[in-house]
N, C-alpha and C positions, 0 to 999 in steps of 0.2 A: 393484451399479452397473449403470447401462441403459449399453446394447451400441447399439440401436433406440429410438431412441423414438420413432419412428413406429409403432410396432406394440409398444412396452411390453415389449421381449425384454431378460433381462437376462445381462451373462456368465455366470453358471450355468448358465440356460438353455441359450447357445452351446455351454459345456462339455460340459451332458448329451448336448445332439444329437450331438455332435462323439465321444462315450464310445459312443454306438449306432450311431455309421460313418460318420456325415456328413463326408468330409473337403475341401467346398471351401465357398468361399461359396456356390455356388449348391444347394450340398443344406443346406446351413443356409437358406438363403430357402426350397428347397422345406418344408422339414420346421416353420416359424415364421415363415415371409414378411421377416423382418430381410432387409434390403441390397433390398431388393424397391421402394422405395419413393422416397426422395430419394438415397439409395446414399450416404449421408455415416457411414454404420458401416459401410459393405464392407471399409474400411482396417483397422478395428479388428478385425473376423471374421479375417480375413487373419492377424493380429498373433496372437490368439488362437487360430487353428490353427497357424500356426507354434512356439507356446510347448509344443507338446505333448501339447494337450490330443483331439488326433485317436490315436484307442490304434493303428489302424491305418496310420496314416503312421508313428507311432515304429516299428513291426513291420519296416515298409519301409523304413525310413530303416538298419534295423537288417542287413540283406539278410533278414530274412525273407520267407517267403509270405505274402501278404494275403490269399490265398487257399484256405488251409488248410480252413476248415470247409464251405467246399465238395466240397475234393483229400476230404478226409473223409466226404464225404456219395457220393460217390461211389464 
């Protein structure tokens, strides 16, 4: 199902960027340009990271670190 159709992004899409850290709308528009354009799927992006599908927001949501593979890298 398109998410964008101004730029042809589909929720899986959203999903993937959102699985590689993207957690707001605006790093999903950096990372696929979606909400970038007439902004009538920002709602939806929004909908869609609230369901989950940000691995790092559930971390956060969880009191975890979001910041662990950094504290690690460190």
């Amino acid at each position: 199902m398109f998410v964008c159709s101004c730029f042809g992004v589909t929720e899986q899409q959203v999903k993937k960027h959102a699985a590689d850290g993207a957690c707001t709308p605006r790093q999903i528009a950096s990372a696929c340009k979606a909400g970038t354009d007439c902004g009538s799927c920002v709602r939806r992006i929004q909908a869609i990271l609230g369901r989950g599908a940000c691995l790092r927001r559930e971390s956060a949501d969880q009191g975890e670190s979001v910041f662990s593979e950094l504290e690690e890298a460190a």
